[in-house]
C-alpha positions as CSV (number, residue, x, y, z in Angstrom):
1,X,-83.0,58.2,-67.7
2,X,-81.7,56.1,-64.8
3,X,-81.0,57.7,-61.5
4,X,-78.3,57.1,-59.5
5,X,-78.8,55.9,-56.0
6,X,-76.3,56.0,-52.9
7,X,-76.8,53.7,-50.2
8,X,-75.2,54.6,-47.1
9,X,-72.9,51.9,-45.0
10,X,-73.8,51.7,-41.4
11,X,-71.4,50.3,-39.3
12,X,-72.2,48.8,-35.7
13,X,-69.8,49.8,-32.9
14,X,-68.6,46.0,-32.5
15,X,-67.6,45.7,-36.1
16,X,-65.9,49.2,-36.2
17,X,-64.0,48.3,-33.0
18,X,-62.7,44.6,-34.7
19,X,-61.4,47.2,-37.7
20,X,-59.2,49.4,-35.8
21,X,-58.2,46.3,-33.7
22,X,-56.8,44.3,-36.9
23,X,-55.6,47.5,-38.1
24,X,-53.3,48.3,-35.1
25,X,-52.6,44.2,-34.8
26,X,-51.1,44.5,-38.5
27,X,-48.9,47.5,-37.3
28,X,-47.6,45.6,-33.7
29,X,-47.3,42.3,-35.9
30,X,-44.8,44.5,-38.5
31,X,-43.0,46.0,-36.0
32,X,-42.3,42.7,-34.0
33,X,-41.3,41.6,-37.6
34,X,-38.5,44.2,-38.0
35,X,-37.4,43.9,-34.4
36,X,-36.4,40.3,-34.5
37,X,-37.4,37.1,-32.6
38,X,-37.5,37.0,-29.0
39,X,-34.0,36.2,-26.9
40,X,-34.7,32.7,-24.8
41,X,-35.4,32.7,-21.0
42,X,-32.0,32.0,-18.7
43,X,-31.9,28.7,-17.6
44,X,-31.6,28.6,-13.7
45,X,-28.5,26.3,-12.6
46,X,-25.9,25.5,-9.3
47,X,-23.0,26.2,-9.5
48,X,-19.5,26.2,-7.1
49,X,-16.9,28.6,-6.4
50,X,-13.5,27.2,-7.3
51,X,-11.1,27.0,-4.5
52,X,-7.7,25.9,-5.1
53,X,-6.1,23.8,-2.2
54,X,-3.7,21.8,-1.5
55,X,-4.8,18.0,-2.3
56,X,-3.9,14.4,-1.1
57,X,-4.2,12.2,-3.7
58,X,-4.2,8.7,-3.2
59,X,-4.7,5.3,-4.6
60,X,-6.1,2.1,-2.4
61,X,-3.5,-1.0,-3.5
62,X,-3.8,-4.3,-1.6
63,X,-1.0,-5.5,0.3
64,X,-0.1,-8.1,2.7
65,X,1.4,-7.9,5.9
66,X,4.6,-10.2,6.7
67,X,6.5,-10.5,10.0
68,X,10.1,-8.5,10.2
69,X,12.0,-11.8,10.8
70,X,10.6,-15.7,10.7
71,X,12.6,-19.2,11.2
72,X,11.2,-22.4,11.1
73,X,13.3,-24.5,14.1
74,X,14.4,-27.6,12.3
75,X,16.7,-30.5,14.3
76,X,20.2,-30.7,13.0
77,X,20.7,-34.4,14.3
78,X,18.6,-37.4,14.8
79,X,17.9,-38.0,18.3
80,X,15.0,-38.4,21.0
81,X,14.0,-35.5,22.1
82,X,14.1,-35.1,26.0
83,X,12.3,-31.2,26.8
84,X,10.1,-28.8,25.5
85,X,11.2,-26.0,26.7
86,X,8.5,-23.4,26.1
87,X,5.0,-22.9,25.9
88,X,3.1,-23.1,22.9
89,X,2.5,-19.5,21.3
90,X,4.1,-17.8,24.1
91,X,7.1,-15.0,23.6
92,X,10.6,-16.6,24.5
93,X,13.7,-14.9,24.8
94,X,16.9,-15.4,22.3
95,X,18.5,-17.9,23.4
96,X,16.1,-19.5,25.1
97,X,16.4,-23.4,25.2
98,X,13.4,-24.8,23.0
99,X,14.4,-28.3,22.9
100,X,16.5,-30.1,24.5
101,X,17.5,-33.6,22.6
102,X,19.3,-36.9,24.1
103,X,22.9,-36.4,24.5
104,X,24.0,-39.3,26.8
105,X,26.3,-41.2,24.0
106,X,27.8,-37.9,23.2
107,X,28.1,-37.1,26.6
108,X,29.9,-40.5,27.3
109,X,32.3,-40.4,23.8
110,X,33.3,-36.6,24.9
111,X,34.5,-38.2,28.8
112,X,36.4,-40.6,27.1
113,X,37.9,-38.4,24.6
114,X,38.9,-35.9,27.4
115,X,40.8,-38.7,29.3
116,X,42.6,-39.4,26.1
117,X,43.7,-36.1,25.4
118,X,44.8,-35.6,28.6
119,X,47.0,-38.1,28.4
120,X,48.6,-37.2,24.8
121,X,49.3,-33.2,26.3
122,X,51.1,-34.9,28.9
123,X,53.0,-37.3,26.1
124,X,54.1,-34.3,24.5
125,X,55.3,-32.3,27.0
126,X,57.7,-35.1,28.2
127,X,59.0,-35.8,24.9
128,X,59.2,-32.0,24.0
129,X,61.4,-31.5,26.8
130,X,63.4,-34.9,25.7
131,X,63.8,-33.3,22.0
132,X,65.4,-29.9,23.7
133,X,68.2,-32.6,24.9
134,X,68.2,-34.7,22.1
135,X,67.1,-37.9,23.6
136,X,64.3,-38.5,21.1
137,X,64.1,-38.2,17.8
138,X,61.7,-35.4,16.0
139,X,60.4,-38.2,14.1
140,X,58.9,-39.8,17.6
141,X,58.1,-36.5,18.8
142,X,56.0,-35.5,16.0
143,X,54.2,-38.6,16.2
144,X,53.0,-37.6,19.7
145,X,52.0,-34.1,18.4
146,X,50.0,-35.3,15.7
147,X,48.1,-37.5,17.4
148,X,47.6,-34.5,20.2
149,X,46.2,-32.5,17.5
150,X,43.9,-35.3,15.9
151,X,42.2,-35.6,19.7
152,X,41.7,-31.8,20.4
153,X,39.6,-31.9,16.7
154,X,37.6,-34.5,17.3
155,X,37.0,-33.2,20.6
156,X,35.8,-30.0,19.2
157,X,33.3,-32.1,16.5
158,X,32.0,-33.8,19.8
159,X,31.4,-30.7,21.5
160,X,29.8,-29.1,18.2
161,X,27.4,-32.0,17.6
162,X,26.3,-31.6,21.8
163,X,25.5,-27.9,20.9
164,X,23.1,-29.3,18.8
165,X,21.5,-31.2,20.7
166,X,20.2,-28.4,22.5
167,X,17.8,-26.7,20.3
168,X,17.4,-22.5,20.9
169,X,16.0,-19.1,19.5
170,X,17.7,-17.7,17.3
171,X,16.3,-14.1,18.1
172,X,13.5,-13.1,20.3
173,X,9.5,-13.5,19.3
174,X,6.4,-14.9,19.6
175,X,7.1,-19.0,19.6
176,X,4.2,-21.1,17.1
177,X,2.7,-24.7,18.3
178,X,5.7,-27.3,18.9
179,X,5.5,-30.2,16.1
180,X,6.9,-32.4,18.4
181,X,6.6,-33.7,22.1
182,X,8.8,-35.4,24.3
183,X,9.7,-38.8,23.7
184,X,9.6,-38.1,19.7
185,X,12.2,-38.9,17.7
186,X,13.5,-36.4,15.5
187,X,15.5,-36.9,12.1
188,X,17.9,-33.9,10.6
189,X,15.9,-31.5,9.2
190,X,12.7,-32.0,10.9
191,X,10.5,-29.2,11.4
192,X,10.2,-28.3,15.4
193,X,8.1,-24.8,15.5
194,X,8.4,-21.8,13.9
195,X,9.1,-18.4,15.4
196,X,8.4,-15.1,14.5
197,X,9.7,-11.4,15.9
198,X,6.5,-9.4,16.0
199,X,8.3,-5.8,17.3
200,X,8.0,-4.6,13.6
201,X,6.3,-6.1,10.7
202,X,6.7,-5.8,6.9
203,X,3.9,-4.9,4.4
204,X,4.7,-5.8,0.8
205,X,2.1,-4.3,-2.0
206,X,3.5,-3.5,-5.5
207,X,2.9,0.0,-7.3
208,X,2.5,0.1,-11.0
209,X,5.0,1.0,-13.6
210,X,3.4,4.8,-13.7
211,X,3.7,5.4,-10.0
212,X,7.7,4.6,-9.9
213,X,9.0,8.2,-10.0
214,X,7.0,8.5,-6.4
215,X,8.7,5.4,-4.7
216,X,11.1,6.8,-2.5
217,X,13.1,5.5,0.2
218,X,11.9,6.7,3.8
219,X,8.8,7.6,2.3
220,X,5.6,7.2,4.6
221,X,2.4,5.3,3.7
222,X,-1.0,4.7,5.4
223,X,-2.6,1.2,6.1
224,X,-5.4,0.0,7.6
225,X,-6.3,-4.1,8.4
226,X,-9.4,-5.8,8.4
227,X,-8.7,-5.9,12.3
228,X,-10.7,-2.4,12.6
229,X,-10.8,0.7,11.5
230,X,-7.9,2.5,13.0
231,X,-4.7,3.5,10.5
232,X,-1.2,2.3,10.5
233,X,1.9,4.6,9.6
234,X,4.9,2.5,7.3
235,X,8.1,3.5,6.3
236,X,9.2,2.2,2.9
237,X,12.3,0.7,3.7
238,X,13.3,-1.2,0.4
239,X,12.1,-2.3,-3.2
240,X,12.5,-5.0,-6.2
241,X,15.5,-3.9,-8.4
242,X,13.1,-4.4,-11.5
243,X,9.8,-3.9,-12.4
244,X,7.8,-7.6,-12.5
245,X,7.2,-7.8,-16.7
246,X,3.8,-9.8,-15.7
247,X,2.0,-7.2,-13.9
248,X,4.2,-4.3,-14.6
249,X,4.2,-3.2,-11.2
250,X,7.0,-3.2,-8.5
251,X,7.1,-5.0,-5.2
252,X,7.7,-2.6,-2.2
253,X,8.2,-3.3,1.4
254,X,7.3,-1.2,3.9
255,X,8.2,-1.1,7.6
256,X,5.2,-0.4,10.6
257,X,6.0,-0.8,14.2
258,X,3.6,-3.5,15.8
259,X,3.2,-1.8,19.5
260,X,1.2,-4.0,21.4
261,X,1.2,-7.1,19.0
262,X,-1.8,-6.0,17.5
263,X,-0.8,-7.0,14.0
264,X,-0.2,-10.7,12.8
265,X,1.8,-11.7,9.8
266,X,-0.5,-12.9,6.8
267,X,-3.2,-10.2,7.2
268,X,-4.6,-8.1,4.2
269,X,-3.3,-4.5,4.1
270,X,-5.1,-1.5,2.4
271,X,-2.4,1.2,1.4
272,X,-3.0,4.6,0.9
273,X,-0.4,5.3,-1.8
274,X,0.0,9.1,-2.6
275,X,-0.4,10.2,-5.9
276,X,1.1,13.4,-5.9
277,X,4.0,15.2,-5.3
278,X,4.1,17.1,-1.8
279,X,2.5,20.6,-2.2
280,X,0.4,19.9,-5.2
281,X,-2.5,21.9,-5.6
282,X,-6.1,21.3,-7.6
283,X,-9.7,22.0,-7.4
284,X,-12.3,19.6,-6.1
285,X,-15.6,19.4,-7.7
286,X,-18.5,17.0,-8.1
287,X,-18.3,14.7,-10.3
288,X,-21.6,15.5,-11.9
289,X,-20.0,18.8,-13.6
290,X,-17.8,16.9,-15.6
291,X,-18.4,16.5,-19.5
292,X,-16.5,13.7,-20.5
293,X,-15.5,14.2,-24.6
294,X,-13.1,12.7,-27.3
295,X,-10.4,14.6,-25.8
296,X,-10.8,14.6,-22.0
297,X,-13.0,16.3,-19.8
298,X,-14.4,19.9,-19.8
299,X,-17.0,21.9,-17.6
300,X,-19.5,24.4,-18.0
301,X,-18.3,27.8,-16.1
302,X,-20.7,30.7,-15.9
303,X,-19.4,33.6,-17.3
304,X,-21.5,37.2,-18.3
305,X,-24.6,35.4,-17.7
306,X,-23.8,32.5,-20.1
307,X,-22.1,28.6,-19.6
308,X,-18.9,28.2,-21.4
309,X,-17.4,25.1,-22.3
310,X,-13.8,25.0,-20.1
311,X,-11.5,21.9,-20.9
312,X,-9.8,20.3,-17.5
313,X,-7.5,18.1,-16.5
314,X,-8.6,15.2,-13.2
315,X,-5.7,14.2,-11.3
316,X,-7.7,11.9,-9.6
317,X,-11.3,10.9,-8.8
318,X,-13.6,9.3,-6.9
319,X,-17.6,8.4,-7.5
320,X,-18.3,11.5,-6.0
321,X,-15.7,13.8,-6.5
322,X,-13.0,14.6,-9.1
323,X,-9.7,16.8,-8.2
324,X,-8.8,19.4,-10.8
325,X,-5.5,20.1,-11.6
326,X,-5.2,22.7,-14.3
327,X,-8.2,24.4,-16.7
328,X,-9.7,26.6,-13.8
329,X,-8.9,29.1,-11.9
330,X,-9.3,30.7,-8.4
331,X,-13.1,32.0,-8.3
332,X,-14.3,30.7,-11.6
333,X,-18.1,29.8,-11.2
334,X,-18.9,25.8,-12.2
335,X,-22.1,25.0,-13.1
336,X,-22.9,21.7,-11.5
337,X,-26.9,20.9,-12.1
338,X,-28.8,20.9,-15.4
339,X,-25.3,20.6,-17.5
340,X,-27.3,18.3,-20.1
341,X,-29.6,21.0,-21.5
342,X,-26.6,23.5,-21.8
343,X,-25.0,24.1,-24.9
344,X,-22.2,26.3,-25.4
345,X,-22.7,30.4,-25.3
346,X,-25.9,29.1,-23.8
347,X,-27.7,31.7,-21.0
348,X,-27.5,30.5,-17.5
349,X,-28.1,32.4,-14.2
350,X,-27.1,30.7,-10.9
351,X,-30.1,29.9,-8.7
352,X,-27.9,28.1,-6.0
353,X,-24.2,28.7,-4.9
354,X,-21.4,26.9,-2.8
């Protein structure tokens, strides 16, 4: 007969101890099992407190700056010029003599013609009195008259061609750099000088097709010149009847008063041309918290600890800013750093706010 033999197990305290720890392991690893995986970490972010305001919107449009009146002085006869009355890019006066041309044959023909008429008003008053008593016959008498008449006309042609022989300003301004000197002779239509009135000056810029509805007479715009820093105020006095089919923009003109002369005709203009209606009202933001998409724009707004996706719409923007005009509100919390690791729902808290 066989005997049976029992062998006890010994166990050392290290391996006894690795046991009960993989048997509580295997009961922490099934409950983490039933309860789910783990919910992932907020991710920390800036964000901005929206603050609606009123907002100035504007657009920079290149213009150019043109004087409010400008005549170029041409001669009207051909003759030798005899003065130059003014000095060259000075301010003269309307009416002021600018040139004064020979006149010594017209001078001569009008004495002549004076004598002549004399005579004929004399001629006709006799024989008028002779026609009241029939001594003369209406045929002599209107003889006399007619030729009276012919000599007062071309006594008023020589007296209209002397006015031209002195040359003056039309209005007053600053005079330009004579063409001609004395002793020159000049043929009709000769340029002389040109002269322009500086009081005022005109800035023309044209406004596309979209801004039209914001054109309006007595309007106001800003301009500054490459003469310095400092900003102009214009009045928008007039504009083209149509839009210009090449460019589909319309030229304006403005009006800016010129104190002190500071301002010269020909010079670049920058206009500030407003945008938007008079008590318009938007958001600004950075432009970093913009999402541009298929249909627009959008931002992430924090809300219950998580970054929803919030459609906007710009009414105007800049490289570092971009004005809001409807999609938030008053408060709303706009995330404005790490926006490309968000998604939508995604868990956010604010680290930083402005």
């Amino acid at each position: 007969m066989f005997q049976k033999i029992i062998y006890p197990v010994i166990f050392s305290s290290a391996a006894l101890m690795t046991l009960l720890t993989a048997c509580g392991d295997g009961k922490s690893a099934a409950a983490q099992a039933a309860a789910g995986p783990s919910a992932a970490p907020a991710l920390p972010v800036d964000v901005i407190v929206a603050q609606e305001q009123d907002i100035a919107q504007h657009e920079v449009i290149t213009g150019t700056t043109v004087p409010f009146r400008e005549v170029t002085i041409k001669s009207e006869v051909a003759e030798r010029v005899l003065q130059v009355g003014f000095q060259d890019g000075s301010m003269v006066s309307a009416g002021q003599v600018l040139y004064k041309l020979n006149d010594a044959d017209l001078q001569a023909r009008l004495k002549q013609l004076t004598a002549e008429l004399k005579m004929a008003q004399l001629t006709e008053r006799r024989l008028a009195a002779l026609l009241k008593t029939e001594t003369v016959r209406q045929q002599e008498y209107d003889e006399v008259a007619t030729r009276l008449q012919v000599l007062e006309a071309q006594q008023e042609i020589l007296k209209a061609g002397l006015a031209k022989t002195l040359v003056t300003a039309p209005f007053s301004g600053r005079i330009g750099i004579t063409k001609v000197v004395a002793g020159a002779y000049v043929a009709p239509n000769t340029e002389l000088v040109s002269l322009q009135d500086q009081q005022q000056v005109k800035i023309n810029f044209s406004v596309p097709e979209k801004y039209l509805p914001l054109i309006k007479t007595s309007a106001t715009v800003r301009f500054t010149t490459e003469l310095g820093p400092d900003e102009h105020i214009a009045t928008i006095k007039a504009t083209e009847p149509g839009v210009d089919a090449a460019n589909r923009s319309m030229l304006v003109q403005a009006l800016a008063n010129n104190a002190g002369n500071r301002l010269r005709a020909g010079l670049s203009a920058r206009i500030l041309f407003s945008t938007a209606d008079a008590g318009t009202k938007g958001i600004a933001i950075p432009t970093e918290a913009l999402l541009p998409g298929g249909d627009g724009y959008a931002v992430y707004v924090l809300k219950g600890g998580t970054a929803q996706i919030t459609p906007v719409s710009i009414g105007n923007r800049t490289e570092s800013q971009a004005i809001i005009t409807s999609g938030l509100q008053n408060g709303d919390s706009i995330i404005v750093s790490n926006t490309l690791r968000l998604g939508n729902g995604a868990a956010a808290v604010a680290v930083a706010s402005k």
